[in-house]
MARLUM-630304 format. One record per residue: y, z, x of N, C-alpha, C in turn; residue in one letter; residue number from 1. Coordinates in pm, 1 decimal, padded with zeros to 6 digits, always signed. Layout:
REM residues N
{n.c2: Y, n.c3: Z, n.c1: X, ca.c2: Y, ca.c3: Z, ca.c1: X, c.c2: Y, c.c3: Z, c.c1: X, residu: A, num: NUM}
...
END
This chain:
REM residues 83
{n.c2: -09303.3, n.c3: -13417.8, n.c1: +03290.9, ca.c2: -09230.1, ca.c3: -13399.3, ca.c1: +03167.4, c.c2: -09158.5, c.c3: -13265.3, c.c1: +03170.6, residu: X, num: 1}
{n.c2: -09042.9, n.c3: -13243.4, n.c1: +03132.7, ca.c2: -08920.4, ca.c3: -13111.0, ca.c1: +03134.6, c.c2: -09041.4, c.c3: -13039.4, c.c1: +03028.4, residu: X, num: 2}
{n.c2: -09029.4, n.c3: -12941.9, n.c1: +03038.8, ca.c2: -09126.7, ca.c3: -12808.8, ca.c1: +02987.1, c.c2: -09039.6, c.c3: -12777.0, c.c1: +02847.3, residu: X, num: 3}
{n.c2: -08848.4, n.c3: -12791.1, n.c1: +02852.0, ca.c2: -08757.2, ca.c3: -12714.3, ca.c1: +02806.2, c.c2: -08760.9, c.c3: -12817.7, c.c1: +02629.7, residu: X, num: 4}
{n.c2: -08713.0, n.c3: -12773.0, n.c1: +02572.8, ca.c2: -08719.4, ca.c3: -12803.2, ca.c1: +02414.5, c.c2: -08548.7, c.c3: -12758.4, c.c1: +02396.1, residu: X, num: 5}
{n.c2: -08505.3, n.c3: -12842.9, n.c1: +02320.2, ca.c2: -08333.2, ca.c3: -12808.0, ca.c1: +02232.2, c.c2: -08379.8, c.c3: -12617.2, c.c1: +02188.3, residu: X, num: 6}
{n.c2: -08286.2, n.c3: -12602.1, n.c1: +02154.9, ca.c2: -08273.9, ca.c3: -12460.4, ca.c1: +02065.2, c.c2: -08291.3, c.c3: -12510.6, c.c1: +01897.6, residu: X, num: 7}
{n.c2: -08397.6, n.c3: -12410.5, n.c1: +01792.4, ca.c2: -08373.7, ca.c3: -12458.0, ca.c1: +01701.2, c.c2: -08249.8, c.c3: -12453.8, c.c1: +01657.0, residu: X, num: 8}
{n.c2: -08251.6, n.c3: -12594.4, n.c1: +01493.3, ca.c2: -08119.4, ca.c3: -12540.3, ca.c1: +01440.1, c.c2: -08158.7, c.c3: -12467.0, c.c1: +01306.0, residu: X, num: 9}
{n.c2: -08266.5, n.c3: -12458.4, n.c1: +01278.9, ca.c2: -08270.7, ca.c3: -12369.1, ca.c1: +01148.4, c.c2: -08361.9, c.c3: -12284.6, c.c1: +01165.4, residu: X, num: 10}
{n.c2: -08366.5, n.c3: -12173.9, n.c1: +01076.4, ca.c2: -08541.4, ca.c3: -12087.5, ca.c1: +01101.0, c.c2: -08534.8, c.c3: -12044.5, c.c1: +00934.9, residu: X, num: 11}
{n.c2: -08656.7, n.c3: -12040.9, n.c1: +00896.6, ca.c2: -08710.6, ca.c3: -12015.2, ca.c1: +00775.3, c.c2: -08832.4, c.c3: -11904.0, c.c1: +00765.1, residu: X, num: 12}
{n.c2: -08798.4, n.c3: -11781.2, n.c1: +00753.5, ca.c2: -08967.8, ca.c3: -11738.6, ca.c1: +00702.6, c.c2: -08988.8, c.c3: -11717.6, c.c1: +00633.3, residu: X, num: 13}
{n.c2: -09122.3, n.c3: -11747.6, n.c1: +00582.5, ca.c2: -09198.8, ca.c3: -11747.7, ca.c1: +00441.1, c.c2: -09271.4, c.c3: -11629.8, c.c1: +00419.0, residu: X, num: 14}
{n.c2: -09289.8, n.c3: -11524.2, n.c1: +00277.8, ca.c2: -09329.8, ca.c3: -11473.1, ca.c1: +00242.0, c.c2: -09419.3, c.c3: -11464.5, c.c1: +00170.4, residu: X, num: 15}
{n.c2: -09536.1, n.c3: -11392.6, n.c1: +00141.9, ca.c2: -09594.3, ca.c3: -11406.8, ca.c1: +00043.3, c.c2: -09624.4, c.c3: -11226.5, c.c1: -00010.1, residu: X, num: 16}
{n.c2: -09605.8, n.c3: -11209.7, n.c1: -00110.1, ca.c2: -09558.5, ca.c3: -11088.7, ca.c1: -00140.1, c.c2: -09499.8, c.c3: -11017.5, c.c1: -00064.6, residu: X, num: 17}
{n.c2: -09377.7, n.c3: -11032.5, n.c1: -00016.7, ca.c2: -09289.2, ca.c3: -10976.2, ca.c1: +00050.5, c.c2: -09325.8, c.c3: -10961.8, c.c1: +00222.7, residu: X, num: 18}
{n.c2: -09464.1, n.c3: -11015.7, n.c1: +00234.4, ca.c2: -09481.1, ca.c3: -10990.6, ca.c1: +00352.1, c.c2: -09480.0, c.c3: -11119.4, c.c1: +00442.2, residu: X, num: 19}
{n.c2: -09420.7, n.c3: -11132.7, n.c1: +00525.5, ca.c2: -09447.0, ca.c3: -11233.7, ca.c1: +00647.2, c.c2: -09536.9, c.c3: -11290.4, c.c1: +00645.1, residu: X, num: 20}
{n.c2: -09548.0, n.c3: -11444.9, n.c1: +00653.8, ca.c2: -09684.7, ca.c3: -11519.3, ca.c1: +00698.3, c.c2: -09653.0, c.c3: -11631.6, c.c1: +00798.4, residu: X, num: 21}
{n.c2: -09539.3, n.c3: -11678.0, n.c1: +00751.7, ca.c2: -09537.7, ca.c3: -11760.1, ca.c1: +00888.7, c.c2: -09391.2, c.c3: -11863.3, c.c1: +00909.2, residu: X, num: 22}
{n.c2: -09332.2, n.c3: -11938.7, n.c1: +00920.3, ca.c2: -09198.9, ca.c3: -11965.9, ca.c1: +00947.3, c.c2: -09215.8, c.c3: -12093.6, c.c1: +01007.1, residu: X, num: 23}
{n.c2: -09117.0, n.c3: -12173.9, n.c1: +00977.3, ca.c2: -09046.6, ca.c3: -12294.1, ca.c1: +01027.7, c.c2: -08901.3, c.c3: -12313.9, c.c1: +01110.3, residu: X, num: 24}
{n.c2: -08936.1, n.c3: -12347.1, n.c1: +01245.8, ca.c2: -08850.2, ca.c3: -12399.6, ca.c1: +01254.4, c.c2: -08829.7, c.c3: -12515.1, c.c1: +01299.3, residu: X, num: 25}
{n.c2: -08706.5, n.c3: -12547.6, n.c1: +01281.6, ca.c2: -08627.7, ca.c3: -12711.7, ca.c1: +01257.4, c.c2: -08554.4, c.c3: -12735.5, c.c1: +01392.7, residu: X, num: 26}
{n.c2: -08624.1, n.c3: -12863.8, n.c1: +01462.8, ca.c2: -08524.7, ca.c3: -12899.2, ca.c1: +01559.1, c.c2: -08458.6, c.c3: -13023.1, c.c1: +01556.5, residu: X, num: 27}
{n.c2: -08354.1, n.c3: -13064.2, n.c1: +01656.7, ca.c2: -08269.0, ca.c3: -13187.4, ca.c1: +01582.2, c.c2: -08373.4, c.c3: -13300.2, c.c1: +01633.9, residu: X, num: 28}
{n.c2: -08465.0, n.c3: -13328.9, n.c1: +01759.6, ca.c2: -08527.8, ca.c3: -13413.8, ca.c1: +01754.3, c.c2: -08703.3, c.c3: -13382.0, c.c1: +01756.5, residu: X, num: 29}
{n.c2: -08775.2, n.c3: -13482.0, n.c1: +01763.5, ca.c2: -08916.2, ca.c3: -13491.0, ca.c1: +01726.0, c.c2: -08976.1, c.c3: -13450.2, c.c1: +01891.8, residu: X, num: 30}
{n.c2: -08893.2, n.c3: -13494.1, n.c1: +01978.2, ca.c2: -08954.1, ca.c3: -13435.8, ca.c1: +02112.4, c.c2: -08967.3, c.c3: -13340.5, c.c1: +02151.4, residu: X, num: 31}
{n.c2: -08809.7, n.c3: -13246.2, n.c1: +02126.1, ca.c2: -08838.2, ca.c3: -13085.7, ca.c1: +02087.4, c.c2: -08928.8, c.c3: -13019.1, c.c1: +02061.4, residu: X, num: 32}
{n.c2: -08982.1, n.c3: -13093.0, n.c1: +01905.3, ca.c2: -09084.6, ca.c3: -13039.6, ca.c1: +01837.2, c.c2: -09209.6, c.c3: -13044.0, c.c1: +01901.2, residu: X, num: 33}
{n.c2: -09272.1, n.c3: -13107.6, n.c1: +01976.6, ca.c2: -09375.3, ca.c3: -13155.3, ca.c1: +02038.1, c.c2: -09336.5, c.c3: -13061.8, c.c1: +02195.5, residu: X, num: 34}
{n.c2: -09262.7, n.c3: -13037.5, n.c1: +02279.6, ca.c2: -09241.1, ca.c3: -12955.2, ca.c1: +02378.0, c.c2: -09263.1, c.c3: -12833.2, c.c1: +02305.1, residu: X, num: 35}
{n.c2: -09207.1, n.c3: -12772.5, n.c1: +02212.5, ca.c2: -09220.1, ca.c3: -12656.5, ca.c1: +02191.3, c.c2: -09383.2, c.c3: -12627.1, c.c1: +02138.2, residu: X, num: 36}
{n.c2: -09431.3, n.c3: -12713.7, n.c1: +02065.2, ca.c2: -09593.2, ca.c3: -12661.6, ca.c1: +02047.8, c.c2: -09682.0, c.c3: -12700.7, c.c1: +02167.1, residu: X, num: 37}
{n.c2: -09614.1, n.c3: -12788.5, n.c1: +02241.6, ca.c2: -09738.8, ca.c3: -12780.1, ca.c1: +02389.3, c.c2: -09685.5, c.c3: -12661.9, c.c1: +02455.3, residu: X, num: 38}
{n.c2: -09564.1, n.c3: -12595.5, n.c1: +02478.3, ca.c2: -09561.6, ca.c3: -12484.7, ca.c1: +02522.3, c.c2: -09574.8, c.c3: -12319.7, c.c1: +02479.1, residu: X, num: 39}
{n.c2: -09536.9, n.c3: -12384.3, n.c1: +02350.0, ca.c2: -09556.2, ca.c3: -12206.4, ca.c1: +02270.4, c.c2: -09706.3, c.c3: -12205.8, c.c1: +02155.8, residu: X, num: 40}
{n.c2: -09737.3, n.c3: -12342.4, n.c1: +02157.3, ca.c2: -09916.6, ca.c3: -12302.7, ca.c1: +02094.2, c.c2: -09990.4, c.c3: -12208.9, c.c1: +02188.4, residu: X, num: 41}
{n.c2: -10087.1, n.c3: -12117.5, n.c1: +02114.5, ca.c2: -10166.5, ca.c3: -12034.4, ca.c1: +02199.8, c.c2: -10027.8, c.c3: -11918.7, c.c1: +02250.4, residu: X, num: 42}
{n.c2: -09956.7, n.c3: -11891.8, n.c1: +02283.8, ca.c2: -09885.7, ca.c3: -11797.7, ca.c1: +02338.0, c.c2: -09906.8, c.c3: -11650.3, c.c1: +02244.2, residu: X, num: 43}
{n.c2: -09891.0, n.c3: -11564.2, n.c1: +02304.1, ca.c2: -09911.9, ca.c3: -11438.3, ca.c1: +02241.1, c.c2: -09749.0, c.c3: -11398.7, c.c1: +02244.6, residu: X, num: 44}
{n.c2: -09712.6, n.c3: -11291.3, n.c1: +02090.0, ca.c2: -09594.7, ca.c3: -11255.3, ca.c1: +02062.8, c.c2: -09654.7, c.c3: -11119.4, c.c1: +02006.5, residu: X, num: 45}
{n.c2: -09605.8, n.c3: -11033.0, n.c1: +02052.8, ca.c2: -09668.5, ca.c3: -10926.8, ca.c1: +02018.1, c.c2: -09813.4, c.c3: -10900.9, c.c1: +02024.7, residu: X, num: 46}
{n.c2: -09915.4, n.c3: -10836.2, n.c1: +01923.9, ca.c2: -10007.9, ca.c3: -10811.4, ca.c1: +01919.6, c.c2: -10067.0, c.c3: -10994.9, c.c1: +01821.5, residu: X, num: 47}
{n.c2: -09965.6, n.c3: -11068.8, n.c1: +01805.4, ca.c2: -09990.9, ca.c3: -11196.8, ca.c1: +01753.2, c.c2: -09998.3, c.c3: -11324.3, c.c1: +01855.3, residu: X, num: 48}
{n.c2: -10134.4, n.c3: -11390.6, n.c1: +01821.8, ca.c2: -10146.7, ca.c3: -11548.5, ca.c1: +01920.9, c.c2: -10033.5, c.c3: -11650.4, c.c1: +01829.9, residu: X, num: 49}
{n.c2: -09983.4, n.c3: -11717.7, n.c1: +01844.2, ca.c2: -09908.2, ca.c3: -11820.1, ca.c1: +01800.8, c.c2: -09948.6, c.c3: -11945.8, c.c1: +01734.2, residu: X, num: 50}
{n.c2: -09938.8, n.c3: -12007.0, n.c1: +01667.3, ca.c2: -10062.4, ca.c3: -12133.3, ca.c1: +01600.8, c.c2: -09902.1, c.c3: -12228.2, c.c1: +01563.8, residu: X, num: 51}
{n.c2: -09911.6, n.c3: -12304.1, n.c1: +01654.7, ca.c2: -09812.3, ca.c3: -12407.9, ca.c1: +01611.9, c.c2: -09873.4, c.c3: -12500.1, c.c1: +01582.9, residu: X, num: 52}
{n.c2: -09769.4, n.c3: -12610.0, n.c1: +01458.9, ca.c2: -09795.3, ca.c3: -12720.9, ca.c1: +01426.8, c.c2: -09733.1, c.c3: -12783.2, c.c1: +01404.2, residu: X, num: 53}
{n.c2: -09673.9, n.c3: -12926.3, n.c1: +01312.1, ca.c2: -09615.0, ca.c3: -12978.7, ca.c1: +01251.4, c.c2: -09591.6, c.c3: -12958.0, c.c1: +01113.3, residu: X, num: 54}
{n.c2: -09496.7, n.c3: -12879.9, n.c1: +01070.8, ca.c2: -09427.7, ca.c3: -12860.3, ca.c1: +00896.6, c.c2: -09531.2, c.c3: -12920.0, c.c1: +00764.3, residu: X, num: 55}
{n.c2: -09559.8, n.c3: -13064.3, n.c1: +00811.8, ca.c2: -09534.9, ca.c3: -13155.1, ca.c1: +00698.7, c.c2: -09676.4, c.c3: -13284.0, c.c1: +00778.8, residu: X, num: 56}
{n.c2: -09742.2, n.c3: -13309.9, n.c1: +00700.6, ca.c2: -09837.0, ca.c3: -13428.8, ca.c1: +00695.0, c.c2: -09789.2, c.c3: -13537.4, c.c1: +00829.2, residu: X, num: 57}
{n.c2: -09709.8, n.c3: -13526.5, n.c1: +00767.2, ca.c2: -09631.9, ca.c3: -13642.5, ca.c1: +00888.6, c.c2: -09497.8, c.c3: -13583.4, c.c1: +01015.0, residu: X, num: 58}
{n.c2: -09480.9, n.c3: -13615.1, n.c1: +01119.9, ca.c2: -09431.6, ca.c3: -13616.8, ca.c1: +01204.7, c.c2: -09284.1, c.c3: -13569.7, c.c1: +01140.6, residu: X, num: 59}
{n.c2: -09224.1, n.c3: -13442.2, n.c1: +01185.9, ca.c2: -09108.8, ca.c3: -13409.8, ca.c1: +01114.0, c.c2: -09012.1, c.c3: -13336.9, c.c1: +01249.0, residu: X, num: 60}
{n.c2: -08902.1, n.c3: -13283.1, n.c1: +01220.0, ca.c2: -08851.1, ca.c3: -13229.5, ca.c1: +01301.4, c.c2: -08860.1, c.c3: -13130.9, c.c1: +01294.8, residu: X, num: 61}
{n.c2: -08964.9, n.c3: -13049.1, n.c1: +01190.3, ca.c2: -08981.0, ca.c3: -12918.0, ca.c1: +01219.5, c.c2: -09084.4, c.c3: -12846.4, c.c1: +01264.5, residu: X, num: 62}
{n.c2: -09099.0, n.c3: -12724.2, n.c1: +01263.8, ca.c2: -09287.6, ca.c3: -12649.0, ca.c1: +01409.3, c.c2: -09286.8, c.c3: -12568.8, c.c1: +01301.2, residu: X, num: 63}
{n.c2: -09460.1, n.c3: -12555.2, n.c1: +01244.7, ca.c2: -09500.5, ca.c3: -12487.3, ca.c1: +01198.6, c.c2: -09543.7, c.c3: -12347.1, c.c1: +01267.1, residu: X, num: 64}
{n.c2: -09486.6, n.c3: -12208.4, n.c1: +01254.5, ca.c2: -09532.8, ca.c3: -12117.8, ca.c1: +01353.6, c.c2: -09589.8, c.c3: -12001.3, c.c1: +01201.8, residu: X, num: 65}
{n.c2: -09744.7, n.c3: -11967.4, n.c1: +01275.4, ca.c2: -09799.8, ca.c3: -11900.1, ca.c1: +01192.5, c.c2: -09798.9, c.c3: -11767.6, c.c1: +01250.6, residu: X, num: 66}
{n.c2: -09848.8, n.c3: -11691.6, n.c1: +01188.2, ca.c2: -09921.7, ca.c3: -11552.5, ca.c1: +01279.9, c.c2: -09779.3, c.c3: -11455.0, c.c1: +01230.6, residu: X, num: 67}
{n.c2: -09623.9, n.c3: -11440.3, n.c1: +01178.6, ca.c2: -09549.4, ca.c3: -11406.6, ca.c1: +01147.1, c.c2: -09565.7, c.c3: -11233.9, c.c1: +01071.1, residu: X, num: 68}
{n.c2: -09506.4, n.c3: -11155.6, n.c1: +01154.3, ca.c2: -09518.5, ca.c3: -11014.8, ca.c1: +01077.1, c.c2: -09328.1, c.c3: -10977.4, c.c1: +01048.4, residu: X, num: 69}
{n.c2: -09371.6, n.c3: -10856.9, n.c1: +00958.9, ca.c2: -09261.4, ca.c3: -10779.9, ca.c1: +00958.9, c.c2: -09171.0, c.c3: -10820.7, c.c1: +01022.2, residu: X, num: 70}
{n.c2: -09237.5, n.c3: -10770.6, n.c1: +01187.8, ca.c2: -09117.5, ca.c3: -10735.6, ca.c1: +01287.7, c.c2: -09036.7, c.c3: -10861.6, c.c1: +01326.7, residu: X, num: 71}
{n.c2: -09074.1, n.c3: -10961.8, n.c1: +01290.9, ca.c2: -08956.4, ca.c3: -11087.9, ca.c1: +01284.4, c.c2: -08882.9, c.c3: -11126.6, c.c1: +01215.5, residu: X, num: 72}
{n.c2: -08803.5, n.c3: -11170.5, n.c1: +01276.5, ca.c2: -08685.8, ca.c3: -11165.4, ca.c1: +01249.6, c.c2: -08612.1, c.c3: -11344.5, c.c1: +01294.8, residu: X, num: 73}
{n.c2: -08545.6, n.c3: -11391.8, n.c1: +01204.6, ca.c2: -08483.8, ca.c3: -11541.3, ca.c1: +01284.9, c.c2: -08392.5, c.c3: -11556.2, c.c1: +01408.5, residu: X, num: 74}
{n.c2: -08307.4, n.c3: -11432.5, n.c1: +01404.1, ca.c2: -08291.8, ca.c3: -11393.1, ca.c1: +01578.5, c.c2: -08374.3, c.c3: -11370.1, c.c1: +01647.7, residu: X, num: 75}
{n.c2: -08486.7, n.c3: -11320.2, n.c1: +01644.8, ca.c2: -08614.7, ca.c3: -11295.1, ca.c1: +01700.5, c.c2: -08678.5, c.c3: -11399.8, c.c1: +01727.6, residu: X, num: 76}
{n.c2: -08703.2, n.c3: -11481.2, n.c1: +01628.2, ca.c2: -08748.7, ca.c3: -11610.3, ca.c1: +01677.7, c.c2: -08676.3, c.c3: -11679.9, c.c1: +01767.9, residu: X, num: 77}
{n.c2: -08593.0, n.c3: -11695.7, n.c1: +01694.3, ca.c2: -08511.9, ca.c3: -11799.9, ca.c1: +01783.0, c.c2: -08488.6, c.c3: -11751.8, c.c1: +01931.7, residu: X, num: 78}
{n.c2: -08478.2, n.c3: -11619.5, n.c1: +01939.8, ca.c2: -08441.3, ca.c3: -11579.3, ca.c1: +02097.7, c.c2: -08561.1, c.c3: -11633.5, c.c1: +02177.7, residu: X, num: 79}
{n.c2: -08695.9, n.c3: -11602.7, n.c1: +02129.4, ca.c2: -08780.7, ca.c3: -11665.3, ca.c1: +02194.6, c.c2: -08825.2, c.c3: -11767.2, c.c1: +02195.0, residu: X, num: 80}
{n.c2: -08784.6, n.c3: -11860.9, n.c1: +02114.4, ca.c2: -08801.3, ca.c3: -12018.4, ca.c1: +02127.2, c.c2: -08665.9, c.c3: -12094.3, c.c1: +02199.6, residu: X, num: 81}
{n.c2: -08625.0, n.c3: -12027.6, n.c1: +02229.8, ca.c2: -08475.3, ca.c3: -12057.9, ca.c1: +02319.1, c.c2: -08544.6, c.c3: -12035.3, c.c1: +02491.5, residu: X, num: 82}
{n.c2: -08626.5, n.c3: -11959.3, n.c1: +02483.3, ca.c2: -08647.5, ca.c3: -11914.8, ca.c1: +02667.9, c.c2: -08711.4, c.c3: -12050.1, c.c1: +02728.7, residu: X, num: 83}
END
């Protein structure tokens, strides 16, 4: 199986009192989504492990990514969910 995932097309991070907790992003298909959490679950980003999932109860086109500080940024993300 190709390791490689689309580039997202959206990024979202969520706050909770102003501070970072964790972010979505949206890819155009469901296979994407599933390459990118068998490859970027468990990965370390900084002093942060990575906890991917699925958005939503059911099978969606978007990756739940937790562990989110400050220092991110949706260029940030995205640069590294692009490698």
């Amino acid at each position: 199986m190709d390791a490689r995932f689309s580039a997202a097309q959206a990024i979202e991070i969520k706050k909770q009192n102003s501070v970072p907790q964790y972010a979505f992003l949206q890819y155009t298909d469901i296979a994407s989504v599933v390459k990118a959490i068998q490859k970027m679950d468990g990965e370390k980003l900084g002093k942060n492990t990575l906890k991917l999932g699925f958005g939503k109860t059911v099978i969606s086109s978007c990756v739940w990514v937790e562990g989110v500080t400050d220092s991110f940024t949706e260029h940030y993300l995205a640069s590294v969910f692009q490698k």
